[in-house]
gemmi code that builds the backbone of each chain (N, CA, C; Angstrom):
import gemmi

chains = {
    "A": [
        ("UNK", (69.174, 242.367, 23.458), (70.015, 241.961, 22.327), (70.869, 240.758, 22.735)),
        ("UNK", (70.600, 239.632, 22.109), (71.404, 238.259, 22.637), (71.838, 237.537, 21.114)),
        ("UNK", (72.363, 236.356, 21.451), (72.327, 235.637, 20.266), (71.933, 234.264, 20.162)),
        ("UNK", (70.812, 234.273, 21.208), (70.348, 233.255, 21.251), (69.463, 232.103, 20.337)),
        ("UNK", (68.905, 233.182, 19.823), (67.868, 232.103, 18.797), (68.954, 232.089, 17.731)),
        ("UNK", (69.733, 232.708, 16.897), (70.746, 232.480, 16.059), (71.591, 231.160, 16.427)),
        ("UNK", (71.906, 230.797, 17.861), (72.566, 229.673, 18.257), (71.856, 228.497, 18.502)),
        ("UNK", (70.512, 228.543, 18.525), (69.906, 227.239, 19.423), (68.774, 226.893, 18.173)),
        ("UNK", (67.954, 228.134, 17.437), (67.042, 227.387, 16.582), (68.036, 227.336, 15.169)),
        ("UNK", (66.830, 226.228, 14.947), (66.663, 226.316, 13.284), (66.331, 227.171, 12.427)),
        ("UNK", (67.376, 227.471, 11.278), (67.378, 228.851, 10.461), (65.734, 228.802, 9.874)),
        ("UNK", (64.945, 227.698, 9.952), (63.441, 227.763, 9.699), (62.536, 228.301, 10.433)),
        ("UNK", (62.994, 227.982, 11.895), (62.087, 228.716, 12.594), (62.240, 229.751, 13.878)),
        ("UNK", (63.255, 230.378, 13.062), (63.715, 231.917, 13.716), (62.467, 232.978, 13.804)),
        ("UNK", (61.784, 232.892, 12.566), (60.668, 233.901, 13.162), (59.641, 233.880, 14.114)),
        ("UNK", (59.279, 232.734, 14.143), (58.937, 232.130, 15.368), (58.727, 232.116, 16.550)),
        ("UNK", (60.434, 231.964, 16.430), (61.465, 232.657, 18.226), (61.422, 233.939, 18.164)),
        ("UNK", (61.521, 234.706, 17.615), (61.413, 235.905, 17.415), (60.236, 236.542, 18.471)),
        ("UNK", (58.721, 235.640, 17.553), (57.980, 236.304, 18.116), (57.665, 235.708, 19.585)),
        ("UNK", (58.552, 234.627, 19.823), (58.413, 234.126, 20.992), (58.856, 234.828, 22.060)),
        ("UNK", (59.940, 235.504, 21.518), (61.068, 236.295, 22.223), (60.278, 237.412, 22.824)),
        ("UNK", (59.575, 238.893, 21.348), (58.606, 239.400, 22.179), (57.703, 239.477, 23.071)),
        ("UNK", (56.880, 238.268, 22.814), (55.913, 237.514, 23.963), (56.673, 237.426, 25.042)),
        ("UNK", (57.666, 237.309, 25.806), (58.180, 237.722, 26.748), (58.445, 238.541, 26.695)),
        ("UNK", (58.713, 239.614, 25.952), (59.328, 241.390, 26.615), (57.332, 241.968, 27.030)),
        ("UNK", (56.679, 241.418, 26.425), (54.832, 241.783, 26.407), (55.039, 241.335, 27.479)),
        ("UNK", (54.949, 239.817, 28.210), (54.520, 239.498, 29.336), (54.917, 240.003, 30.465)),
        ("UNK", (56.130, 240.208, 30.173), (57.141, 240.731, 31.642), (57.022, 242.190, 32.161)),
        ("UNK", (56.685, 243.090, 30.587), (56.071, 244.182, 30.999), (54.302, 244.300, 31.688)),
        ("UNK", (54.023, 243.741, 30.998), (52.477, 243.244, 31.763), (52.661, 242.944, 33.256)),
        ("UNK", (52.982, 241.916, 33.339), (53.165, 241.345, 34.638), (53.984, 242.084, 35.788)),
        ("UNK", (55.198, 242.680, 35.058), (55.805, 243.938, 35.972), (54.876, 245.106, 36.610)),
        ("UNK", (54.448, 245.516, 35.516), (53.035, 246.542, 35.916), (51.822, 246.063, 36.723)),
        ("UNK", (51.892, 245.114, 36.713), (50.234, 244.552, 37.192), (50.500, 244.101, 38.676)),
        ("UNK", (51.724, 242.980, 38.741), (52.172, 242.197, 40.197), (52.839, 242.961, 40.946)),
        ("UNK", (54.393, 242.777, 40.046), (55.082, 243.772, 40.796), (55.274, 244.952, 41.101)),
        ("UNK", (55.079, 245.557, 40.695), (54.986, 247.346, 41.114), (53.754, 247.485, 41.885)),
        ("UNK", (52.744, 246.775, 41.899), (51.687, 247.308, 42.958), (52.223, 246.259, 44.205)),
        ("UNK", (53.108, 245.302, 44.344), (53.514, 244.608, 45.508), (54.853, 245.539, 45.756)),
        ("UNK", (55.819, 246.419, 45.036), (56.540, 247.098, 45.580), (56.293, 248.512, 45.733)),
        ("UNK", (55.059, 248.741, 45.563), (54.634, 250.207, 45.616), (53.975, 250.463, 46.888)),
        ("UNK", (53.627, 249.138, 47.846), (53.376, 249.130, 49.135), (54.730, 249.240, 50.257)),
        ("UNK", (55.742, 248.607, 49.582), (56.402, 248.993, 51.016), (57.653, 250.441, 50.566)),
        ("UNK", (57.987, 250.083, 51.478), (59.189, 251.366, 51.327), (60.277, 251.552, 50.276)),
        ("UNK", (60.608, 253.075, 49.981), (61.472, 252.364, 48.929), (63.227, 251.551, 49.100)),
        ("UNK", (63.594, 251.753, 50.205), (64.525, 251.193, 50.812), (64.566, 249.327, 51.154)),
        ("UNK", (62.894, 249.081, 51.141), (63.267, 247.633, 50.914), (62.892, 247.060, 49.477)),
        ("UNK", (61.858, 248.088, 48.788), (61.555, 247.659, 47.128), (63.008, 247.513, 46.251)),
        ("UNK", (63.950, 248.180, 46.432), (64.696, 248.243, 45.434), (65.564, 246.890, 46.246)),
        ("UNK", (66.424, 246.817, 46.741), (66.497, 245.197, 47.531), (65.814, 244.158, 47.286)),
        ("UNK", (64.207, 244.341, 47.071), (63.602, 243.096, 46.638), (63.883, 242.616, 44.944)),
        ("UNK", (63.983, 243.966, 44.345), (64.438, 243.984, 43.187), (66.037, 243.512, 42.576)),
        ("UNK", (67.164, 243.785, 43.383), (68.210, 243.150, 43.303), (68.051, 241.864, 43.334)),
        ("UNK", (67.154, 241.168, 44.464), (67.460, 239.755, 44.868), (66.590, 238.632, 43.834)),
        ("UNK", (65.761, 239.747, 43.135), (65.169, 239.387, 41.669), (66.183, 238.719, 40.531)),
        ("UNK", (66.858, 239.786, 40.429), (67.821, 240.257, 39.341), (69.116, 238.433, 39.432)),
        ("UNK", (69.346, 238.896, 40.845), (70.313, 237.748, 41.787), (69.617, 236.184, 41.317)),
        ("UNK", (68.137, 235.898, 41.530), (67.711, 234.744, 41.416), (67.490, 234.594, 39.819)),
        ("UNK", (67.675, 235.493, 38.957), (67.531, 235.136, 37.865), (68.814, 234.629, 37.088)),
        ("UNK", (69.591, 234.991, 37.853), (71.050, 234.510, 37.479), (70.994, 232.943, 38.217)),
        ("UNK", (71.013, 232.695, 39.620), (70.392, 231.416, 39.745), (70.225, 230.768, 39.234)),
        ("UNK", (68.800, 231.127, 38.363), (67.513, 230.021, 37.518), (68.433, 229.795, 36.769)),
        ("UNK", (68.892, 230.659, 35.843), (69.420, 230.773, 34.308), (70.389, 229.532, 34.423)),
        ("UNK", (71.384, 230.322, 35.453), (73.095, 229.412, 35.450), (72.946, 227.847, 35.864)),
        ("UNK", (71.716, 227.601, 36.865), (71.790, 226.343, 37.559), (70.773, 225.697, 37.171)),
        ("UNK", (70.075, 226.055, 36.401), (69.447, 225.037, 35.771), (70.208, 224.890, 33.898)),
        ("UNK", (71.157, 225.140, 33.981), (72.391, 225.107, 32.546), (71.644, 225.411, 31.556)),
        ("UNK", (70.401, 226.187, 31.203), (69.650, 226.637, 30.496), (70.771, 227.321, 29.119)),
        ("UNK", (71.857, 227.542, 29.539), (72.678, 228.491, 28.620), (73.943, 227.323, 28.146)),
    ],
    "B": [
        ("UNK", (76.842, 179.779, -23.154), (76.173, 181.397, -22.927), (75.831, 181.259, -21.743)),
        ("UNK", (75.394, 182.563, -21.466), (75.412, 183.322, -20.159), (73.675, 183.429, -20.167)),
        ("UNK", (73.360, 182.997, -18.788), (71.897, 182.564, -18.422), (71.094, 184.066, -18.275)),
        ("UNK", (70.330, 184.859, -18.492), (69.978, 185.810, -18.641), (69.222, 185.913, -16.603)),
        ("UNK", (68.679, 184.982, -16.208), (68.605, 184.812, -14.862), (69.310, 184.803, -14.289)),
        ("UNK", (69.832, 185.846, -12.640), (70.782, 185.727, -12.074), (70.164, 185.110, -10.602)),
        ("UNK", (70.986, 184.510, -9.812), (70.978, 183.581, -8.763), (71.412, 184.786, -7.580)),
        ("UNK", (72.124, 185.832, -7.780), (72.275, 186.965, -6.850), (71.340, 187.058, -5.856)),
        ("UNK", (71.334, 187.555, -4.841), (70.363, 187.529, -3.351), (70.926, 188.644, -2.868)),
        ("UNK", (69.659, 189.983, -3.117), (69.969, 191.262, -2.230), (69.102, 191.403, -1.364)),
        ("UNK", (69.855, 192.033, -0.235), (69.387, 191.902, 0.891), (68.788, 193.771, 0.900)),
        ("UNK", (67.592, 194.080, 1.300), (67.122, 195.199, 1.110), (66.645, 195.668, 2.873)),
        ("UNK", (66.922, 196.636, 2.991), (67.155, 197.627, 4.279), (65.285, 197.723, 5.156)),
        ("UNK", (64.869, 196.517, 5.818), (63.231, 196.574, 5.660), (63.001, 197.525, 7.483)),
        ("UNK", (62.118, 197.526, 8.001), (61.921, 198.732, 8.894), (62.281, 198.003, 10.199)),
        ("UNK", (62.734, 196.386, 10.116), (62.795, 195.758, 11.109), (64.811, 195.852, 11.163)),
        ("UNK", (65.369, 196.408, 10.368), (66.831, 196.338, 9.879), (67.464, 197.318, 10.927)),
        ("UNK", (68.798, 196.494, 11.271), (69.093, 197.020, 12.896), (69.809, 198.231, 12.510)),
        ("UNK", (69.055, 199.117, 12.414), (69.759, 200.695, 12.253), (70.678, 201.150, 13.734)),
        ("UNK", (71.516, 201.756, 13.840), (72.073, 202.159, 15.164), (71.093, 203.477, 15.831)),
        ("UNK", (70.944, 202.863, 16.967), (69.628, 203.772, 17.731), (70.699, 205.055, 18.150)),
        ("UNK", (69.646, 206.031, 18.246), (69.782, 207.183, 18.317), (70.385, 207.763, 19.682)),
        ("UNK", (71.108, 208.668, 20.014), (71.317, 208.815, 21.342), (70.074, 210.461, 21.982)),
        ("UNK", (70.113, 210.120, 23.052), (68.884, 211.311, 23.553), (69.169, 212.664, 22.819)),
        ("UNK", (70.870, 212.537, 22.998), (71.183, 214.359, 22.412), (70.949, 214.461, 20.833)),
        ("UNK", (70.853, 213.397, 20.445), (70.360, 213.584, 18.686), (69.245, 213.862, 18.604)),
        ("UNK", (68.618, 213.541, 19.429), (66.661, 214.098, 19.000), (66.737, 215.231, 19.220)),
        ("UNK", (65.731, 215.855, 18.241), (65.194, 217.168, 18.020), (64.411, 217.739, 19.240)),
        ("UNK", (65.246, 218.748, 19.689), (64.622, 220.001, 20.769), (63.129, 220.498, 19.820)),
        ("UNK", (62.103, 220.453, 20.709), (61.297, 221.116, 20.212), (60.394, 221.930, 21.475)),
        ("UNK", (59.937, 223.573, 20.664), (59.207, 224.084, 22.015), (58.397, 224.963, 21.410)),
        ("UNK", (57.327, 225.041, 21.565), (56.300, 225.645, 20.642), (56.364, 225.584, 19.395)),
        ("UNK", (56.436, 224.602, 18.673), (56.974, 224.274, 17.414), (58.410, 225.261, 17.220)),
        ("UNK", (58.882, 225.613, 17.736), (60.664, 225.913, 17.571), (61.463, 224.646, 17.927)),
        ("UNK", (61.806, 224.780, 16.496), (62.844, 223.295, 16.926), (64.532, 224.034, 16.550)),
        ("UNK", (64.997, 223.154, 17.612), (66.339, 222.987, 18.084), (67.397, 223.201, 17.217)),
        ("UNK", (68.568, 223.823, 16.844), (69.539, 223.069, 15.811), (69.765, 221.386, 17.230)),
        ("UNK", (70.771, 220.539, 15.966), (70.834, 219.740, 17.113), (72.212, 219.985, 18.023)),
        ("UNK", (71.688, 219.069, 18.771), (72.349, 219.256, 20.088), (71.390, 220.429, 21.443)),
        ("UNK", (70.461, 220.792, 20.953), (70.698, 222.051, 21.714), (68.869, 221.301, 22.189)),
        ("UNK", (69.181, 221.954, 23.472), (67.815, 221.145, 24.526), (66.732, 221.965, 24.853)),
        ("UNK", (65.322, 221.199, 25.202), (64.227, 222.031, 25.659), (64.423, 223.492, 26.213)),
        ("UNK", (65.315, 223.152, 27.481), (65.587, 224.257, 28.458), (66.483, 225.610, 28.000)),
        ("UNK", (67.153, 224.839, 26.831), (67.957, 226.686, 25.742), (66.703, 227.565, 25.425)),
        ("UNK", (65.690, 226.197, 24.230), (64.792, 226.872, 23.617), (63.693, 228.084, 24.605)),
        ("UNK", (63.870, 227.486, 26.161), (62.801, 227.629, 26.903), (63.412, 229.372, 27.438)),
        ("UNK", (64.741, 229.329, 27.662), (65.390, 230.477, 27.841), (65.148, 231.798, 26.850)),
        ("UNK", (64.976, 231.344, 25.385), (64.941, 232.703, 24.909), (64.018, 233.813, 25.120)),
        ("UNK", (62.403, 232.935, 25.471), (61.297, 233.707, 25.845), (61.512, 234.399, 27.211)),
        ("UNK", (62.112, 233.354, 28.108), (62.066, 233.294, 29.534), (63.074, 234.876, 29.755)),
        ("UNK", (64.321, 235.086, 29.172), (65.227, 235.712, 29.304), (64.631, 237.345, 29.062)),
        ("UNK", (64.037, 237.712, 28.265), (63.282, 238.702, 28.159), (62.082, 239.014, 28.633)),
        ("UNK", (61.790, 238.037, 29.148), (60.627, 237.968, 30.656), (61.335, 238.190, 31.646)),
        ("UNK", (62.317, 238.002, 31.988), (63.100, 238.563, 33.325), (63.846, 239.569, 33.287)),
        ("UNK", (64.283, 240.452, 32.074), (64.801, 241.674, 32.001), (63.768, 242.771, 31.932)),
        ("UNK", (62.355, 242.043, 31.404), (60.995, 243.353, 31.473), (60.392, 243.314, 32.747)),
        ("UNK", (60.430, 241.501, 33.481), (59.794, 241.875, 34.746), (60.258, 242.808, 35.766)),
        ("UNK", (61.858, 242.769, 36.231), (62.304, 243.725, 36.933), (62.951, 245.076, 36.511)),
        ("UNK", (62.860, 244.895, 35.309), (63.523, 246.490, 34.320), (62.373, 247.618, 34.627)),
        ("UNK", (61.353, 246.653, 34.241), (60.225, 247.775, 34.075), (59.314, 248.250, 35.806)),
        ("UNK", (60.009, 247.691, 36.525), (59.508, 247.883, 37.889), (60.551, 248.874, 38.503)),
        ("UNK", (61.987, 248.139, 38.305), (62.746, 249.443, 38.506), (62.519, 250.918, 38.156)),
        ("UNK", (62.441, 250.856, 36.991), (62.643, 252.483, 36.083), (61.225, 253.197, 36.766)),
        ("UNK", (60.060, 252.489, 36.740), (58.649, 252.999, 37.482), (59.244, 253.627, 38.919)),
        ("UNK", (59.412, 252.669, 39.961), (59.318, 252.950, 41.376), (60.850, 254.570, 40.949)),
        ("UNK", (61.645, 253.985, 40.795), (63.184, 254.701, 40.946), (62.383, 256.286, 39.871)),
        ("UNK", (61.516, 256.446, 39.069), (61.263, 257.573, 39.076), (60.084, 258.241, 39.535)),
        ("UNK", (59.506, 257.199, 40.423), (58.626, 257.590, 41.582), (59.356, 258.211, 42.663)),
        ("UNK", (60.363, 258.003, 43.062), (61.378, 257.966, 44.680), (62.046, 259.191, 43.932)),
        ("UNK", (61.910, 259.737, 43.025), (62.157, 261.422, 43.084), (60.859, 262.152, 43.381)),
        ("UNK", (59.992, 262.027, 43.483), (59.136, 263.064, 44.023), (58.520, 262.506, 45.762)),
        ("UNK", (58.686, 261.609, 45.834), (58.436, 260.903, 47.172), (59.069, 261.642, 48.374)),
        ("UNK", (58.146, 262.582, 48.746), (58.925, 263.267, 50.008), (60.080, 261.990, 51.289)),
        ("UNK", (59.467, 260.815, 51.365), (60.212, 259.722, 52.147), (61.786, 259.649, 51.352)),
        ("UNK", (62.004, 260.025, 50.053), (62.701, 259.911, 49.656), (63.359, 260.650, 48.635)),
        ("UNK", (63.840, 261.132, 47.420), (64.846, 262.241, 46.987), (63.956, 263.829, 47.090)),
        ("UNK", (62.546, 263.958, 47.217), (61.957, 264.530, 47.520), (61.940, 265.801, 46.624)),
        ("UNK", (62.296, 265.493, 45.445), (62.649, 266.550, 44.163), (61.476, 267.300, 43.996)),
        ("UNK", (60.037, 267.817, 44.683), (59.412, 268.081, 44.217), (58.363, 267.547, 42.625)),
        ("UNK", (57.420, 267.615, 42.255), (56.775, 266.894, 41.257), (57.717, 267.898, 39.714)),
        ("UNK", (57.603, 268.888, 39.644), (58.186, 269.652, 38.487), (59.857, 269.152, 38.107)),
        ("UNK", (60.499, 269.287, 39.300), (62.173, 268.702, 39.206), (62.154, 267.694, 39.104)),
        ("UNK", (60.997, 266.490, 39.020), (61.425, 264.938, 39.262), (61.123, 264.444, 38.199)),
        ("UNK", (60.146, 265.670, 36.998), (59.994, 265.065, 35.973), (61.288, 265.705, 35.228)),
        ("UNK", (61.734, 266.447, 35.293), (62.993, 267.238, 34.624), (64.036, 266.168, 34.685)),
        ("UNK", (64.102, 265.729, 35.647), (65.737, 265.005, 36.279), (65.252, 263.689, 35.487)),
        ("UNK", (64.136, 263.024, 36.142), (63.686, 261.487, 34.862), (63.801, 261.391, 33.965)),
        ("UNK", (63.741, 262.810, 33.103), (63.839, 263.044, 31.436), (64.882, 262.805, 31.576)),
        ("UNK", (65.543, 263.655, 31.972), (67.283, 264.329, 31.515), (68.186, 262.710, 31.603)),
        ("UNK", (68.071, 261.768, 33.052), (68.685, 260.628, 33.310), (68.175, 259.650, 32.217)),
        ("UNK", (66.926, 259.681, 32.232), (66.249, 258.586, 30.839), (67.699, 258.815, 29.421)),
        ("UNK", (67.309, 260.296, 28.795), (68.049, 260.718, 27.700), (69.338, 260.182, 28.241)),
        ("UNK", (70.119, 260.903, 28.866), (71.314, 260.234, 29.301), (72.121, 258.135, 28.982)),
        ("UNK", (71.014, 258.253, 30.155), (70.996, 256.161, 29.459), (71.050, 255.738, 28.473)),
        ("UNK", (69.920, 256.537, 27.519), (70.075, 255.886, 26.427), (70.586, 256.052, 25.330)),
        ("UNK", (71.804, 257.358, 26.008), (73.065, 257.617, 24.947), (73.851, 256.561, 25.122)),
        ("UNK", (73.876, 256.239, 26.548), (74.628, 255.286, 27.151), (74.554, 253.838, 26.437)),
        ("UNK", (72.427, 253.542, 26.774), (72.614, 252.267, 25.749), (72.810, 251.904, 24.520)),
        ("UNK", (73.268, 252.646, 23.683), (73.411, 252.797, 22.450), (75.056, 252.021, 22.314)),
        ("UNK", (75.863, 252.836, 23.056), (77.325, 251.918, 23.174), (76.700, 250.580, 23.295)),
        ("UNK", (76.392, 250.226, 24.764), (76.139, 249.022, 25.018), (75.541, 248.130, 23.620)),
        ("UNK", (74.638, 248.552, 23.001), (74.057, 248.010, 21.934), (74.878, 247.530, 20.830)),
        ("UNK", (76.057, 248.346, 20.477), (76.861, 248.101, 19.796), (77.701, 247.401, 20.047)),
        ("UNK", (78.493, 247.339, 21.447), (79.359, 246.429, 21.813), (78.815, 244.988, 22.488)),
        ("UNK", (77.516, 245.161, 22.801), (77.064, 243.968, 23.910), (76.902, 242.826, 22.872)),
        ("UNK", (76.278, 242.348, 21.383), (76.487, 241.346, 21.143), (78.458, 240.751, 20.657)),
        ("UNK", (79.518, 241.948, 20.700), (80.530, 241.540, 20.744), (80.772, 240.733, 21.947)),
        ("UNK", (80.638, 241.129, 22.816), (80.617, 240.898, 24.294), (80.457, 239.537, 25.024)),
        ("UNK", (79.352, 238.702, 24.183), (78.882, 237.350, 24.223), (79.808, 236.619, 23.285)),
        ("UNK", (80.426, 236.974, 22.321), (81.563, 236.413, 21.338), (82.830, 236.566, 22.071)),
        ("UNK", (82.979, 237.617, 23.164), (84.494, 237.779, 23.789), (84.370, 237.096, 25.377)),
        ("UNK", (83.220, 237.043, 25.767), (83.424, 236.799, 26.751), (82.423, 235.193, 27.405)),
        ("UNK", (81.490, 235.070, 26.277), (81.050, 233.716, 26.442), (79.305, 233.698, 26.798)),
        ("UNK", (78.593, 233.477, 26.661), (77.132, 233.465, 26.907), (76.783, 233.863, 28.485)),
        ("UNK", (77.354, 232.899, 29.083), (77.254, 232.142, 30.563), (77.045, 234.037, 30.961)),
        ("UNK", (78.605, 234.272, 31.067), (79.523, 235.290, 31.850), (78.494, 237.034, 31.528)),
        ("UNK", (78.630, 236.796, 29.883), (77.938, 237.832, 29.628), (76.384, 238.022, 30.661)),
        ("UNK", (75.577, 237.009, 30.462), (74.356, 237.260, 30.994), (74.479, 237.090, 32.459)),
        ("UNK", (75.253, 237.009, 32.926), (75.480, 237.087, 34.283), (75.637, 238.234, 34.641)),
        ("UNK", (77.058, 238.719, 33.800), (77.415, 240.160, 34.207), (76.128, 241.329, 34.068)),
        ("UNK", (75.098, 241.048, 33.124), (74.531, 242.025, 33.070), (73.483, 242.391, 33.914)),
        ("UNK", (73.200, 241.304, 34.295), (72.109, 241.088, 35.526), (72.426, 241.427, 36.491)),
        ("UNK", (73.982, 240.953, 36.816), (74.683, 241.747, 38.087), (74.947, 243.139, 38.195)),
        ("UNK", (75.086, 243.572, 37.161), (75.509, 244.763, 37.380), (73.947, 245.889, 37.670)),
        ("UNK", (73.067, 245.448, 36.676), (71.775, 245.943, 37.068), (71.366, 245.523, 38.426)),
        ("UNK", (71.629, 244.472, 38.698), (71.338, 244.339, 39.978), (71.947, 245.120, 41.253)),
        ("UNK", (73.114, 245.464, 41.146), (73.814, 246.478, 42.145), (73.426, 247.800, 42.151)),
        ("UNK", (73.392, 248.222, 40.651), (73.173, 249.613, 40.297), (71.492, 249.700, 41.098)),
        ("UNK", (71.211, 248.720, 40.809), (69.389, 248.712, 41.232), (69.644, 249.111, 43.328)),
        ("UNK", (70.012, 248.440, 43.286), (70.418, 248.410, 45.179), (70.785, 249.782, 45.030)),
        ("UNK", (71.574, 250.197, 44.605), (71.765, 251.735, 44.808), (71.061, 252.840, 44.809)),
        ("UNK", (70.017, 253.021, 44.713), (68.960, 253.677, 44.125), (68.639, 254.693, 45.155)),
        ("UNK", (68.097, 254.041, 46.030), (67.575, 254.868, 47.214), (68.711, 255.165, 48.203)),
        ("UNK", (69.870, 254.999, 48.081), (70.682, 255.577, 49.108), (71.368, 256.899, 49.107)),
        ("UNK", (71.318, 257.321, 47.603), (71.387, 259.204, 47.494), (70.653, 260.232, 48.036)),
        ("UNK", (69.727, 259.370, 48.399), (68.632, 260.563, 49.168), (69.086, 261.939, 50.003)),
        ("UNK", (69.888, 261.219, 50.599), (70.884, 262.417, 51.684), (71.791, 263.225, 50.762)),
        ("UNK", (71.901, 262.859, 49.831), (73.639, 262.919, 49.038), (73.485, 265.041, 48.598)),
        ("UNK", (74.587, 265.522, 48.734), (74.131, 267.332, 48.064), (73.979, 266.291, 46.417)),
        ("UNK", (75.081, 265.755, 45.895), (75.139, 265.647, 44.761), (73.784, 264.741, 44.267)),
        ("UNK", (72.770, 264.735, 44.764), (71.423, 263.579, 44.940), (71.550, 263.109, 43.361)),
        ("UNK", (71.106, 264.218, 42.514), (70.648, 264.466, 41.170), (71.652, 263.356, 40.166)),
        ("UNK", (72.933, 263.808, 40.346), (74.057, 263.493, 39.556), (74.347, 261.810, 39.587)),
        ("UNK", (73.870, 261.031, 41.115), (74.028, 260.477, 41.903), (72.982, 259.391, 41.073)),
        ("UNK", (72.214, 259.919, 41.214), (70.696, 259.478, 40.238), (70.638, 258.795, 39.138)),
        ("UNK", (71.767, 259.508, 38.461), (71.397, 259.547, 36.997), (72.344, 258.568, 36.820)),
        ("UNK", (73.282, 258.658, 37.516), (74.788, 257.598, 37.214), (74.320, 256.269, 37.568)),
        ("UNK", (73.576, 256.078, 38.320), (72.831, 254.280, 38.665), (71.769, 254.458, 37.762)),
        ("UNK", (70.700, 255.318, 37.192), (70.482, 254.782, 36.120), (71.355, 254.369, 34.855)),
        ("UNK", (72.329, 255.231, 34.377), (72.916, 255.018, 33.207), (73.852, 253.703, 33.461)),
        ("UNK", (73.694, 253.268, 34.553), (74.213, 252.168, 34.833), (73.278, 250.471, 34.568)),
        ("UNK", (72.081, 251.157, 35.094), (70.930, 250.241, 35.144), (70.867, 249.469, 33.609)),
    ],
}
model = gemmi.Model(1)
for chain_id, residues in chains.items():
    chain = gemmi.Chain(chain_id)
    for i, (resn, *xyz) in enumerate(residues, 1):
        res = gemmi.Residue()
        res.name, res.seqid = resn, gemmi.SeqId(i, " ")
        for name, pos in zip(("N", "CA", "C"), xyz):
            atom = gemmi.Atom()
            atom.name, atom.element = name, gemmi.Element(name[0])
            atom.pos, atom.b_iso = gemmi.Position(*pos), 0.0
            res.add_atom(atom)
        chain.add_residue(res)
    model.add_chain(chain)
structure = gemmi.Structure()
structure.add_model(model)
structure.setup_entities()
């Protein structure tokens, strides 16, 4: 829940973004299931969930430093 | 009398007529045919998809492994019967939980600013996420569990 496409598109082509928006919740679940969980389902769970923070960490990164927002 | 021909000379606006050029931030953002209000750049438009690609890529890896690591003898070792009990029960839990959140979180971006909001939330999933596997030892394991999910 954001308010992003309300702030950045055009009231024309909100549905659009919309479905653009899903297409990423599809991909990320795809790709979560497919890459990552079989690359963190090999090691331990003491370093999977760590790899997962530093996920979480670089996505704040991407987001903030490339001024995307 | 008055000559019905006038001598007047208008000057008409032709495509060579020095209009004031545009500055970069006036052009139209466009990204998969989503276009921009103006002002607003490739890399916003590029965020909205992107942003929910990075809350499913590691959301949905978390919640998998973290209710794997209850039956994982290496780790909370709940047995297979208790680990589906406790996953239910913490799942339900959360998402009494996210329901507040739902209600207050787009206030949240109005009180506290885009930037901050999506920061905070990532961070905080991100800690709660680190926490995961260190209850293992804990008597209170279960309780322990459920509180970094409803956090997650």
């Amino acid at each position: 829940m954001n308010p992003f496409i309300n702030d950045y598109v055009r009231v024309q082509d909100r549905g659009l973004a919309m479905g653009i928006q899903n297409f990423g919740i599809t991909a990320g679940n795809l790709l979560s299931v497919a890459l990552l969980y079989t690359l963190t389902n090999m090691v331990a769970v003491e370093l999977a969930f760590p790899i997962m923070t530093g996920l979480q960490l670089l996505w704040i990164v991407i987001i903030l430093g490339f001024r995307m927002i | 009398m008055k000559s019905g021909f006038s001598t007047a000379t208008t000057e008409v606006a032709f495509s060579n007529y020095a209009y004031p050029k545009k500055d970069e931030d006036d052009e139209e953002a466009v990204f998969l045919k989503i276009r921009g209000k103006p002002g607003i750049k490739k890399k916003n438009l590029i965020l909205i998809p992107l942003l929910t690609f990075f809350l499913m890529f590691t959301g949905v890896d978390v919640l998998q492994t973290a209710a794997q690591c209850l039956s994982n003898p290496d780790s909370y070792d709940l047995g297979i019967e208790k680990a589906a009990t406790v996953n239910t029960n913490s799942m339900t839990d959360a998402m009494l939980f996210s329901v507040i959140v739902l209600l207050f979180g787009g206030m949240l971006y109005d009180l506290m600013g885009r930037k901050l909001t999506v920061a905070i939330f990532f961070g905080i999933g991100a800690v709660s996420c680190f926490g995961f596997p260190w209850g293992k030892d804990f008597s209170w394991k279960v309780p322990y569990y459920t509180v970094m999910k409803i956090f997650f």
